[in-house]
Structure formats: structure tokens, C-alpha cells
N, C-alpha and C positions, 0 to 999 in steps of 0.2 A: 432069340428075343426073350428078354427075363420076362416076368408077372407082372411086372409092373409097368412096363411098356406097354404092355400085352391090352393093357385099362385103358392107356391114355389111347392109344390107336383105334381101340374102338369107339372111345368118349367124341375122338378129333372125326371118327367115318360117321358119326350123329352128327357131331357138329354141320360139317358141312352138310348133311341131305336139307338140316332144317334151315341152315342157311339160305338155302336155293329155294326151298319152300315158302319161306317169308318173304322172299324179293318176289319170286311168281307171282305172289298175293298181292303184293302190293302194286305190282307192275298193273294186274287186273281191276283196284279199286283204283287205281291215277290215271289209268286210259279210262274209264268209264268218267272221272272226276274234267280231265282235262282232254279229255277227245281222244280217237283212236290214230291220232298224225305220227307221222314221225318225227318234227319238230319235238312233239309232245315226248315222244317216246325219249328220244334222243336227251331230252332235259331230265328226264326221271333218272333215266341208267346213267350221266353224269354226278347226279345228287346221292345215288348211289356207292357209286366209285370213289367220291370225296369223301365222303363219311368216314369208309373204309381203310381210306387210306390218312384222315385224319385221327382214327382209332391206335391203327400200326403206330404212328410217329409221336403220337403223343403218351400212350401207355406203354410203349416199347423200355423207355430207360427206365422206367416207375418198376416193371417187373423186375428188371435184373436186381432192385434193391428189396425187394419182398422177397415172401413166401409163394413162389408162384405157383405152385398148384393150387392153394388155398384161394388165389386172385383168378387164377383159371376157372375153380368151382362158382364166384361169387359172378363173376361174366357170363357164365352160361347161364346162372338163376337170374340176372338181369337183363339180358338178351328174352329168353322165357316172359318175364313181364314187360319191357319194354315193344318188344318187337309183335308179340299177340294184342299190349295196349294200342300199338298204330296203327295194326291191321284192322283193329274193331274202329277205331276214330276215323276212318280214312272211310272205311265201309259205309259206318255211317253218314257220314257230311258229303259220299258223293258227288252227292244232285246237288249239294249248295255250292261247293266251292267252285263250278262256273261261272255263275254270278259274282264271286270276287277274283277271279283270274283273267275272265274276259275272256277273247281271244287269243288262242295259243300256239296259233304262226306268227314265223315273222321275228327276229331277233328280239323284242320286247316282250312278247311271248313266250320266245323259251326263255327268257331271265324270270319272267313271272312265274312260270311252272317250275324251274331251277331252283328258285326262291321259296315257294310253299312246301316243295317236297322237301326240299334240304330241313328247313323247319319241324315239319312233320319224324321223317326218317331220322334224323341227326342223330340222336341219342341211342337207339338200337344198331345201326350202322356202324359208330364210334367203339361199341362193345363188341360188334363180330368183328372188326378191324382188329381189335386189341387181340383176339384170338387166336391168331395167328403170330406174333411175337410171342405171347404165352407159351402156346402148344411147343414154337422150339425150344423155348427157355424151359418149358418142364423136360423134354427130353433129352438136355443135356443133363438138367440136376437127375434125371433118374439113371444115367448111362448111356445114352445112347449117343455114338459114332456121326459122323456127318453121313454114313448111308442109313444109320437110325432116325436121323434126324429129315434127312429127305425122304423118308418112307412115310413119315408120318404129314407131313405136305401131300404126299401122295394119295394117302389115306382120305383124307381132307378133301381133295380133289373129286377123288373117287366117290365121296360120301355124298358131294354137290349134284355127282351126273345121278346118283339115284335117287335122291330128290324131286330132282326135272323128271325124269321119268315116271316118280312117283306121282306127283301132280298131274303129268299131262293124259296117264296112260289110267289111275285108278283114282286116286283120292278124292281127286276135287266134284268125279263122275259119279261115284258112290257117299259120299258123306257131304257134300256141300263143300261150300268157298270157308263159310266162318267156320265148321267143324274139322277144315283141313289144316285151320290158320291155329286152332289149340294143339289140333297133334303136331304142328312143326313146334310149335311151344314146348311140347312134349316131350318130346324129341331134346331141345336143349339142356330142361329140366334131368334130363336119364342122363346127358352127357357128363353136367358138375357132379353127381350122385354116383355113378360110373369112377370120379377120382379123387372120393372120400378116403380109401384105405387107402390113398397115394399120401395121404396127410404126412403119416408117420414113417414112412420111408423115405421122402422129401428130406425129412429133420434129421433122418440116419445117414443119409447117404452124400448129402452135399449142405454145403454151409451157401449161405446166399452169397451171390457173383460180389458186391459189397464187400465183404471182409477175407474176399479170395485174394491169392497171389496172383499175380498175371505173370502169365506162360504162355509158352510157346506152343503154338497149336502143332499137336501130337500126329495131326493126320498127314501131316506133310504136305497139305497141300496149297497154301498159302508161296505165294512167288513174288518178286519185286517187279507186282506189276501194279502203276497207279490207279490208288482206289478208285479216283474219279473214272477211269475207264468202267470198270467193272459197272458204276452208278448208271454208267450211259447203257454200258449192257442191259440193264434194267429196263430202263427207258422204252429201248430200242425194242428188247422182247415184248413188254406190256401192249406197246405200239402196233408192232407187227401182228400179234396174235386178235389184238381186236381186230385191227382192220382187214386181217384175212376171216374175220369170223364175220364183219359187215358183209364182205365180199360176197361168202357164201352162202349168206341167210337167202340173198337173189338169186344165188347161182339152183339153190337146195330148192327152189320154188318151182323150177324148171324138174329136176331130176327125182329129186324127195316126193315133192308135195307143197299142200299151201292151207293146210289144217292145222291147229294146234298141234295135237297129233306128231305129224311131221315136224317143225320148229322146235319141240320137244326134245325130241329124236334127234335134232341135226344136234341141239346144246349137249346133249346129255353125251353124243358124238366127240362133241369136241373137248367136254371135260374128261371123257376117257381117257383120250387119247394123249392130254397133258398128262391127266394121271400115269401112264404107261411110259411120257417122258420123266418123268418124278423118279418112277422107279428104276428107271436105266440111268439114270445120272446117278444115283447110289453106286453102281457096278464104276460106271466110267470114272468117277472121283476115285476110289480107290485105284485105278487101273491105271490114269493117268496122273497118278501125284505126281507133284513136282513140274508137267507139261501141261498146265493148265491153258493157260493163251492158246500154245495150239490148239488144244482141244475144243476151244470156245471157236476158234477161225473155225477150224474143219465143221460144230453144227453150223456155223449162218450159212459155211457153202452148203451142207449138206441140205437147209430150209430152202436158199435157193433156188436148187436142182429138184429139190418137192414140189415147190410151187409152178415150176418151171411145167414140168411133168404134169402133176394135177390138173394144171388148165388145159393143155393140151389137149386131157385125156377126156376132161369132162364137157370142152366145145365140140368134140365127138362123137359124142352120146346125147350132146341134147339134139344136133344136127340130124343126127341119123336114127332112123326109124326103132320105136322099142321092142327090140328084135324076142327080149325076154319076152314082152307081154304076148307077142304073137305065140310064142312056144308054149308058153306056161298058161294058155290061154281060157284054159278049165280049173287054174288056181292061181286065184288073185293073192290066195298068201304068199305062193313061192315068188310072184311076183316082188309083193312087197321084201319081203324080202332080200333080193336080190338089188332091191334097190339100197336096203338100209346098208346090207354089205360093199356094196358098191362105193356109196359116200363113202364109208367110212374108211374104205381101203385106200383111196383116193386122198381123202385127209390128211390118213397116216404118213402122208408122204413128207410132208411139210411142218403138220402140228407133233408130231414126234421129237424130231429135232428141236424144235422152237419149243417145247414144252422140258425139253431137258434145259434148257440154256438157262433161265431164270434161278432153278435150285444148283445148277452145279457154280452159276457167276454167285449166289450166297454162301457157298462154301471157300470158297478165294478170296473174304473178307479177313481183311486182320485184324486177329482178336476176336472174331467169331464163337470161341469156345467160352470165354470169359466175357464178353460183353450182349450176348445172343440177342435177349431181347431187343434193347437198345437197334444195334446193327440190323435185326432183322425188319425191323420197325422201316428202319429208314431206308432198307434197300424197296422194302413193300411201297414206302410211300413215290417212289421215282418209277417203281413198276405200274402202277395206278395213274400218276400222271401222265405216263404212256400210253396208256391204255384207253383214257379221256383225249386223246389227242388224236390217239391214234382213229378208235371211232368216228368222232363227229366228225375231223376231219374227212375222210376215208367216205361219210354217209353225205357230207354236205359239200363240199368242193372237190374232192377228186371224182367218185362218181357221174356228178351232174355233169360236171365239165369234159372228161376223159371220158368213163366210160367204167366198167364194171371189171373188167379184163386190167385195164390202164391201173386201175386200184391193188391189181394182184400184182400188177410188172413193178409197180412202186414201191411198194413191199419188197420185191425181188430185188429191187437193184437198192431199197437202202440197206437190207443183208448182206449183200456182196462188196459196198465200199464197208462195212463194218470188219467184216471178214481182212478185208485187205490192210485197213489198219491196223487190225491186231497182228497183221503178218510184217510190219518194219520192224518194230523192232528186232523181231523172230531172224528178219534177215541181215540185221545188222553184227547177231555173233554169232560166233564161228560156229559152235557147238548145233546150234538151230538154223543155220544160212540157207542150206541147201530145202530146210522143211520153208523156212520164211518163200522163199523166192517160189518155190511151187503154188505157194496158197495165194501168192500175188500175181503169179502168171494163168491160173486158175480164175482169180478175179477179173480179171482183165478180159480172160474168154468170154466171162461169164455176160459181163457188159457190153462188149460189139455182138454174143449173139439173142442179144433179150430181144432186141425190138424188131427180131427177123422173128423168130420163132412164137412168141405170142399172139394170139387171137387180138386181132380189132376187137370185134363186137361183139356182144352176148343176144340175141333176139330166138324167134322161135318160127321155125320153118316148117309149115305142113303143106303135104302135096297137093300140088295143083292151085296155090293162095299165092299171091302177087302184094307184096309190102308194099304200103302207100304213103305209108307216115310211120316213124320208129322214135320218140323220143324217152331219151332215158336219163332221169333224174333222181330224187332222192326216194321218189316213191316205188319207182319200179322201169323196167320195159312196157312202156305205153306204145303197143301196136297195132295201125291198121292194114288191114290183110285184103285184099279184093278176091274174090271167089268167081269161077271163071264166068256163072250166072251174073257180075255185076255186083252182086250182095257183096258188104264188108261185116268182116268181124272185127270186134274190138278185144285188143287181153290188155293186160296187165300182169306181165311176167308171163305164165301160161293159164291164168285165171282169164275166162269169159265174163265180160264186164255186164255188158247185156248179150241176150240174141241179133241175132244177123239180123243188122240194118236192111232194110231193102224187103226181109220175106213180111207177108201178108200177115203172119200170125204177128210178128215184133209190133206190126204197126197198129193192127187190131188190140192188144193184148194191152199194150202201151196208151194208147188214147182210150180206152174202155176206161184205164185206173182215172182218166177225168172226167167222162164223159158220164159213169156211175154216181159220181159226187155230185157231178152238174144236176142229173135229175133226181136224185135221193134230197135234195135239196135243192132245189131254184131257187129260194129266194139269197143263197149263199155269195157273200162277196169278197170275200178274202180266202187263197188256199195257198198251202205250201207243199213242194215237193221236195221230200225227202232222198235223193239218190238219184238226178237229174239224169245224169250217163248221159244217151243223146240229146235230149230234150226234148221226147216224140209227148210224155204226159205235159211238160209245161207248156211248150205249143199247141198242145189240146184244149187245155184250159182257157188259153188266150181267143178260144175260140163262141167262148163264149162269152157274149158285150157285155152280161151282167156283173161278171168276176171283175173288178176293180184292180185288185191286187195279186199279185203270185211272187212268194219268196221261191228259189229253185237253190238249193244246197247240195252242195257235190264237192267229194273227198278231193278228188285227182284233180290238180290245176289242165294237166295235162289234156283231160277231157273237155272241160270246158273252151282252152285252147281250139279247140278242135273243132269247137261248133257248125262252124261253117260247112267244115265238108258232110256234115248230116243230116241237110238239106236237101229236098223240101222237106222231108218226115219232119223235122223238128217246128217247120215253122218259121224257121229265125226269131225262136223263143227271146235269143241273149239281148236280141236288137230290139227288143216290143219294149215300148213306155210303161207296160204294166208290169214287169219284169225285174225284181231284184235278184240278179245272183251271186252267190255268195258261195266263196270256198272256205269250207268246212266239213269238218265231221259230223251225222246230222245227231246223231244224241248231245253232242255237246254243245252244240248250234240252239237245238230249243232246251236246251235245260239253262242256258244264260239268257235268251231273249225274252223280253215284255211280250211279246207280242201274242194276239188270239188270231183265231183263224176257223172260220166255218166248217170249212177242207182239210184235210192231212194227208197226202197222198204216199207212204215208203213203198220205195221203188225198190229195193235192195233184191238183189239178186240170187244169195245163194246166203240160209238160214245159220248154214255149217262154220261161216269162216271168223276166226277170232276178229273182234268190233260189231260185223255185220250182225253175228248170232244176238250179240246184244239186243238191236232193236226187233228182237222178236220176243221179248223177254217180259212179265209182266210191269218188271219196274220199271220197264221202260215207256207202255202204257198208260201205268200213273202220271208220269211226266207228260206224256203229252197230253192228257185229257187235264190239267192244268192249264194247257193253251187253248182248248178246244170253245170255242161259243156255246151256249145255253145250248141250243141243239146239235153243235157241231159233230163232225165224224170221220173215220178214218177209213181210207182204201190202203188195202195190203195183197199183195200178191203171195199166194199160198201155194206149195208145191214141191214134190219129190215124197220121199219116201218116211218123211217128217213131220207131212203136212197134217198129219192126227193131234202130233204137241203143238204145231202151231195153231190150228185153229180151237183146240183145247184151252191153250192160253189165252186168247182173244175173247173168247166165250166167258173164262173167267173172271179180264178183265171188264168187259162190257156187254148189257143188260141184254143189248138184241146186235144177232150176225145175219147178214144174208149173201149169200154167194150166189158168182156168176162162173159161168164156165171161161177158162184161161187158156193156156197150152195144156195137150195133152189132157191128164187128169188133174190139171192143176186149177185155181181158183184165183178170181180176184174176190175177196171178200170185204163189204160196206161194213163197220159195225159202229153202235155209239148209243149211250145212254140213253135218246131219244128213238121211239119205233121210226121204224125205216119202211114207211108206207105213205110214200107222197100222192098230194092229189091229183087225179087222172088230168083234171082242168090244166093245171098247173105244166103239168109235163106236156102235154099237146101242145098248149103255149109256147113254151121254150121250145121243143121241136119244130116251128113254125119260124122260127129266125132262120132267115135265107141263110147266115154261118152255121149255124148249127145243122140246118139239113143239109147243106151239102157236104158238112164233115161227115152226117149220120148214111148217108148215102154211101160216101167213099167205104164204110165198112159194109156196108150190105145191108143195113138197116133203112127200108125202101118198104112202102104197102107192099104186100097186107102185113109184114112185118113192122110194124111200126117202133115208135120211140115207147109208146105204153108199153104193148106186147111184152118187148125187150126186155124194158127196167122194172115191171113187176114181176119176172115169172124167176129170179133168182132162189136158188136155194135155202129155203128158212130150215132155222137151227134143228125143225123135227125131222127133217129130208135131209140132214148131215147124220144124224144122230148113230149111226155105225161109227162116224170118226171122233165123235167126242167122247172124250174120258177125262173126269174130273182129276183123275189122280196123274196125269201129265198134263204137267205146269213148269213153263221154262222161265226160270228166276234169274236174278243177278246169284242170286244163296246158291240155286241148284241149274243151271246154264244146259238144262236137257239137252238141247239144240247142238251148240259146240263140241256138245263131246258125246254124241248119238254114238255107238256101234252098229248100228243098222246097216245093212249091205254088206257086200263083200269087203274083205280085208283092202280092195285099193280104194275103195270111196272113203275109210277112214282117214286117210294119205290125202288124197285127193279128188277135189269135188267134181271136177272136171272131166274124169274118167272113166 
């Protein structure tokens, strides 16, 4: 590789980290803007993808007639101000743009969040799209080969997965969201600066594509095979690679993890592993010039047989007991480990191949050498629109409908009709007959043995638990499990939603979060519950005549679905006249409603997990004491090994805390602008309501321990005072919470464990 390649390669492995760094960023100011759904999500990484691929196909022929390293350098310096200006505008209008989006389920919904982000991103999106047509078209003007030229895609790739890991693993944990969002700036900034001395080598070494001859591409590897094939190629891979990356973000939740962290890990995974296809399609383009079709047949069979393989291998490991963690059972890092290795070997099996097929079908373009930008532009834009298809579709109708597994078979078998097409021709001359008919007779296997050999279903099986309900949609594996005591557990993928239904403490722990509001405030008549899960708080509520109203917000349709069977604990919360419930997310829920409320009750169950970490977060306090009444107040369940930054947070945000003892050493803590020292009269009162004592009974709150007793002897902020520290504060800026190190290396991974 000359010196000058040598610049641009490093300019394109910046490019991409900050690439990925700016999309993270703004992935995390548009879930906090437009709720943590996947609707939501699903609209963002579309408006994305568009952008991108409206960059490639519109500045793609504009390069071939420039200076393109010079339009190279000027895209990096305006990606640098463009994409750190939306990260700061997005940052800031969070909290408002609910109130102009509305509701972000629901087809109308995601055109609404489709619509603001596309608006928002456009313009930074459009210039990292362009970047990519560039990057080839400089490394044809400087010399480089179609495996020079796929290196530097590679590169690119490569640069994206350190990015993600940059982000998930140090940056955003050490220096903040907004000080993470200048260094990817930065980042872009070094990359144009980086292919300044390209200036005049550009000028020396090639005249722009414009005033060239057009030639025959030197590499030999162009064939008389119709372009529009190759465009489908495009397609087809964009398609395939999202939708097996949908697949496995479910699959990783079970095997991985279900923490940032992990997610990180699975991306950075799978940009690898493209990357490592990039650079073996360099080797195979030269190896197989002039056999190009076959070579494109033989990866889809070969992604096939990956994916074929892959699921097999990993409905086997989620099945069966983790034989690692038992062994390794005094290091949770060889664990973890062994699990990163694990995905990713497994991966490789599939994203290998499918990660070669995109750079080697752009080397099979005619006129590739002479027209790059251009071509590459518009091979990127039919990659993209696959990839936007391949997604949603894949997250929103195969999924919910088929199944998680059905999502991988689909994939599989439209590889293998791909495959087989490219093998007619193959078999119609003579020269290729005997290759065509193999890679058709092959095809053909492939498809009578899919629907024997792949997994049904994806769910999660622990010994001695009896599944009662399994429903799997866009959100997740929604399962209930019966435990041979009667007790059910709820997951979601392999995530505990709440504690097991049925034990004394869920039910205790659960009606306390209203039961504290009820007498911290009697005369309170409006409360909301923030993370409804079974509905044991909003049913507690209902239990007392003076509460009027009760909003109950809850992410998972599927839960609320479910109501029924989590009776009597709940109440029949869903059926009570005083009961609106509503599915949503709950930060984005009250940061667009009017509405005030006495009560707030967040239910949320685990501080660690990307969304949820959010509402532990101070700015997410400010927001609700916005809704809060003149004296109003919040109940939060507090607990684990982080419960020091949470209740640290809450103290900062508000004047006065008081806590109750929870599970274990956990807390429900009362806090709110107004002292939380209700009058003795008052409480004796309400604890005199024939509902009210017979709930306070049911928990053991019975003379001589009374309803006083109880609800004054809570822990004030001087009896906390070992866990408060002012200097841990969990922000939107600094998200302590999400990305805690605390514990061993698998509670990073996963909370669950």
C-alpha cells in the first residue's frame, strides 16, 4: 500500500468510529425525545438509513466530476459541524418534542417520528452517505486496485465497530453524552485533515473521471452478467444482513445479555465481522476473476449453511443449562467472555459470507474504474433500501407473526432461491454446466431441508418452571413460567419483568409503592403509575375511595394483555372505572401529557437497563415534578448495588426523602418538595376505612403495629446518610446508572445474573 492510501485508510477507520458514535448519540437523545418503543426505534434507524443512502445517490456522480479528495476533506468538516450541531439540538428539545409528536405507536406514530428525525438528521446523514462514494472514488484516483479499494470499505467498517464499542464500553461512561458527541466530531474533523497532503497527489496522479477515457476495467473482473442482477444482489444483502441482525439482537438477549454493554458488543460483533467479510472479498475478487456469478452463488449457499448452522447451534445453548457459568463459576469474566466469543463464532458463520457479497457484487459493476463514485452511490442506495426493508419488516410482521427463528429461515431461503438463480444461467453453458447444476441441485437441498431442520421457537426454559403463556412480538419473548410452589414469573426475553407473582414480599413491596403515597398524603386524589407490570401498585391504589383517578402506563402491550391472569394480586386494576391504562413508555408518556397528579408512583424494575436507567436520572425528575401538585410526590423503588447513585439522585433532585424498607436491602423511597410528615389524625383516619384496613391487614399491618407506627418510622435522609454522596448524580449528560461497572464482569452483561 503506497503513502497515500496509507492517509486515506486511516482518514475512512475515523470516519466510520465517528460515524457510529453520532448515530449512538442520537439514537439516545430520540428514545429519550420519542419514548424507548420500538416503533420509536424502528422510525429513527429508518430516517437514518434514508439519509444515507440519499447522500450515496445523490453526491455519488457529483464526485466523479470533482476533486474528490478535496470534497472528501470538505464532508468530513461538515459532517463535524453538522452532525455535533444535531446532536446538541436533539439534546436539547428532548423534553419538548413529545408534546409535538404525540404518541409514537401505531403507524401515524412512526410516520411522526420518521418525519421529525428525518428533518432533524437529514443533512449530517446525507454527508456521511456521500462518504462512502468518495472514500472509493479517492482510492481509485490515488491507485488503489478493487482489493484496495474493498480494504478501504473495510476499513470503514472496522472503524464503525470501534466506535460502538467506544461508546458502549468507555466514552459516553467517562466524559458524558454531550462531551462524547464533540470527540465523534472530532474524530471527523482529524479524518478531512488526515487527506490534506492527498491534495496534491490527487492533481499528480489522476485527472478527474470527467475528462478520462473510458476503459476497460483492468481487473478482469467484470462479466456479461445483467447489471440489474447484481442491483438485486444489493438488495438482497442490505436485507438479509439487517434482518439477521433484527434476529439476533433477541436471540443476543437470551445468550449475550440485555445491558447496553452487551448490545454494544453484539453491533460492534457484527461490524466485525462484515469488516473481515470486506477484506476476504479483496483475496476472492482477485482469485476468482472472470467466475464472478459463481462466486456470488457459492456465498448466499455458503450464508445459508451459516445461518442454518448458527440457529441450531444457539437454540442449544439457550436450552441447555450454562454449563460455562457453572465451571467458571469463580470468574464471571472468563464467563463473559466466553460468551462474547461464543456469539461471535456463531455469527461468523453467516455474516462472513453475507458480508463479502455486497463489496465483491460492487466490483462486477461496469465501468466501476471510471465511473466509481457515481456506481457506488447507487449500488449503496439499493443496499440501504434493503436494509430498511429488510428491518422493519423482519422487526414488525415476520417476527410477531412467525416467530424469531421463522425470521432466520426467511432469510435462509430467500439466499438460497438467490443462489439458484444466479446458477441458470451458470447452467445453461457448457463451460459452467456441470458448476450451474451443482449450485441448483444444492439449492434445492437446501429448501426441502429448511423447514425440518430449524427451530420452532425461541423462549427460555428453567428447571423445574411450567410455561403458561409465551407471546412473541415486536417487543420481545413475553413469558409466563409457573414455579412448582404456584408462583409465576414474568421475562421478557430472559429479563425479569417484576418479582414472582404469588411471593409475599412482590405483593408487600408492590402495594407499599401506594399504600406510602396514600398516607404521606391523604388528602391526594389523583396518582399515576409509572411501570404497571402486573398491576399489584395500581390495584393498591384503587383501594383507596379517596384516589379518584389512576393513570397506569406500561411499555409491553403484552403485559397488560395479560392482566387477567394476575389476579387477585392485581385487583382487576384494568376493569376499575378509576383506571386509565395506557401503553406507553413512561418518560415519554408524562413528558407530552397535561396532566398533574398528587402521586407518581415508578415501578421500574432494574436501574441498569437502556430506557429504564433513564427514569432514574435527574432530568428525568425535573420532568415529573412538572406534573407533580403543589404538594405532590414520588414513590421509587430503590435497590441493588447502585442504590447509593440512586437515592443520591433523588436527594438532589428533591428537598426531602424518606425510605421504607423493600426487598432485601432495598428501599421504596417517598420524596418531594414538600416535608413528608403527615398528620397522625389524618392517617388513623384513612387507616379506619374498612378497604384500607383490610388491605393494611393483608400485609401484616395489624395493632399494635399500626398504619402510624408504619408510615412515620421510615428512614430520613440523616439515617441514609452513609449512602448519600453528592458527587453521584445520574443525568441524561452522565447516565451513571446504565453504564455502572459495579459488580462482577457478568452483571455488566447482564442484570439478571
Amino acid at each position: 500500500m503506497n503513502r497515500n492510501l496509507r492517509f486515506l485508510t486511516l482518514a475512512t477507520l475515523l470516519s466510520g468510529a465517528a460515524s457510529l458514535m453520532h448515530e449512538t448519540l442520537w439514537m439516545r437523545f430520540l428514545s429519550t425525545a420519542l419514548g424507548s418503543t420500538v416503533q420509536a426505534a424502528a422510525a429513527v434507524f429508518a430516517a437514518f438509513l434514508v439519509g444515507l443512502a440519499l447522500g450515496a445517490r445523490v453526491f455519488g456522480r457529483i464526485l466523479d466530476r470533482s476533486r474528490v479528495v478535496r470534497s472528501y476533506i470538505l464532508l468530513e468538516i461538515g459532517i463535524c459541524v453538522f452532525a455535533v450541531g444535531a446532536g446538541l439540538l436533539l439534546h436539547a428539545s428532548r423534553e419538548r418534542l413529545p408534546a409535538i409528536l404525540g404518541q409514537s405507536i401505531g403507524l401515524i406514530g412512526m410516520l411522526r417520528a420518521f418525519a421529525i428525525t428525518l428533518a432533524c438528521v437529514l443533512i449530517p446523514t446525507m454527508l456521511m452517505g456521500a462518504t462512502f462514494p468518495a472514500v472509493m472514488s479517492a482510492g481509485r484516483r490515488l491507485g488503489a486496485g478493487d482489493a484496495g479499494m474493498l480494504g478501504l470499505y473495510g476499513k470503514n467498517t472496522l472503524g464503525a465497530a470501534a466506535g460502538t464499542l467506544l461508546c458502549g464500553f468507555y466514552v459516553i461512561a467517562a466524559f458524558g453524552v454531550t462531551a462524547t458527541l464533540l470527540i465523534a466530531g472530532g474524530l471527523n474533523l482529524l479524518a478531512g485533515l488526515l487527506c490534506v497532503p492527498l491534495l496534491s497527489a490527487e492533481a499528480t496522479q489522476a485527472e478527474p473521471a470527467a475528462r478520462q477515457v473510458p476503459a476497460e476495467p483492468a481487473s478482469g473482473t467484470a462479466e456479461a452478467m445483467p447489471q440489474a442482477w447484481l442491483y438485486a444482489i444489493s438488495l438482497l444483502s442490505g436485507a438479509a444482513i439487517l434482518a439477521l441482525e433484527v434476529v439476533w439482537t433477541r436471540i443476543a438477549s437470551f445468550t449475550l445479555g440485555n445491558r447496553t454493554t452487551a448490545f454494544s458488543t453484539l453491533l460492534a460483533s457484527v461490524l466485525l465481522l462484515l469488516a473481515v467479510g470486506a477484506h476476504l472479498s479483496g483475496w476472492l475478487v482477485r482469485r476468482f476473476a472472470g467466475r464472478m456469478t459463481g462466486l456470488l452463488a457459492a456465498l448466499l449457499l455458503a450464508a445459508t449453511a451459516g445461518i442454518v448452522l448458527s440457529t441450531v447451534i444457539v437454540n442449544a445453548w439457550i436450552l441447555a443449562p450454562d454449563s460455562a457459568q457453572s465451571i467458571f463459576r469463580h470468574s464471571p469474566a472468563a464467563v463473559v467472555l466466553l460468551r462474547i466469543l461464543g456469539v461471535g463464532l456463531v455469527m461468523a458463520l453467516f455474516l462472513v459470507p453475507l458480508g463479502c457479497l455486497f463489496p465483491t457484487g460492487l466490483c462486477c459493476l461496469r465501468a466501476i474504474e471510471t465511473r466509481t463514485g457515481e456506481l457506488a452511490g447507487r449500488y449503496y442506495l439499493w443496499n440501504t433500501i434493503g436494509s430498511v426493508l429488510g428491518s422493519l419488516a423482519t422487526g414488525f410482521l415476520v417476527i410477531p407473526s412467525l416467530g424469531t427463528f421463522a425470521g432466520a429461515t426467511l432469510v435462509a431461503f430467500l439466499c438460497v432461491i438467490g443462489a439458484a438463480l444466479l446458477c441458470v444461467p451458470l447452467a445453461r453453458t457448457t463451460r459452467t454446466r456441470r458448476l450451474g447444476w451443482t449450485g441448483i441441485g444444492t439449492a434445492v437441498l437446501a429448501i426441502a431441508v429448511l423447514p425440518i431442520v430449524m427451530p420452532e421457537q425461541l423462549h427460555l426454559a428453567r428447571a423445574g418452571e411450567q410455561p403458561v403463556l409465551r407471546v412473541e412480538d415486536e417487543w420481545g419473548v413475553f413469558q409466563l413460567s409457573a414455579l412448582p410452589d404456584g408462583r409465576l414469573r414474568g421475562t421478557n426475553n430472559r429479563t425479569d419483568l417484576v418479582f414472582l407473582l404469588g411471593a409475599f414480599d412482590t405483593t408487600y413491596v408492590q402495594e407499599m409503592q401506594a399504600h406510602i403515597g396514600s398516607f404521606m398524603r391523604p388528602s391526594a386524589r389523583t396518582a399515576l403509575v409509572l411501570g404497571s407490570g402486573y398491576g399489584i401498585t395500581a390495584g393498591a391504589f384503587t383501594v383507596n375511595p379517596r384516589i379518584e383517578h389512576i393513570d397506569a402506563v406500561e411499555i409491553l402491550p403484552a403485559m397488560v394483555a395479560a392482566a387477567d391472569r394476575f389476579q387477585p394480586y392485581n385487583r382487576a386494576y384494568h376493569r376499575n372505572p378509576r383506571v386509565r391504562v395506557v401503553v406507553d413508555d413512561g418518560r415519554h408518556y408524562l413528558a407530552r401529557t397535561p396532566n398533574r397528579y398528587d402521586i407518581v408512583s415508578i415501578n421500574v424494575t432494574d436501574p441498569h437497563l437502556p430506557g429504564a436507567a433513564a427514569m432514574f436520572n435527574a432530568d428525568f425528575y425535573d420532568v415529573v415534578k412538572r406534573h407533580l401538585s403543589s404538594d405532590g410526590m414520588v414513590i421509587q423503588h430503590v435497590f441493588g448495588s447502585d442504590k447509593d447513585v440512586a437515592l443520591s439522585t433523588l436527594k438532589h433532585a428533591f428537598h426531602y426523602l424518606r425510605a421504607f424498607p423493600s426487598y432485601k436491602t432495598g428501599f421504596n423511597v417517598a420524596a418531594s418538595d414538600s416535608p413528608l410528615r403527615p398528620e397522625r389524625a389524618a392517617v388513623e383516619e384513612l387507616a379506619a376505612l374498612p378497604s384500607m384496613r383490610e388491605a393494611l391487614a393483608a400485609l401484616g399491618v395489624v395493632p399494635p403495629l399500626d398504619a402510624w407506627t408504619t408510615f412515620s418510622r421510615g428512614f430520613p435522609p440523616s439515617a441514609l446518610q452513609g449512602l448519600l454522596r453528592t458527587d453521584l448524580v445520574s443525568t441524561d449528560d452522565k447516565p451513571l446508572l446504565e453504564f455502572s461497572r459495579r459488580g462482577d464482569a457478568l452483571a455488566w452483561f447482564f442484570s439478571n445474573d
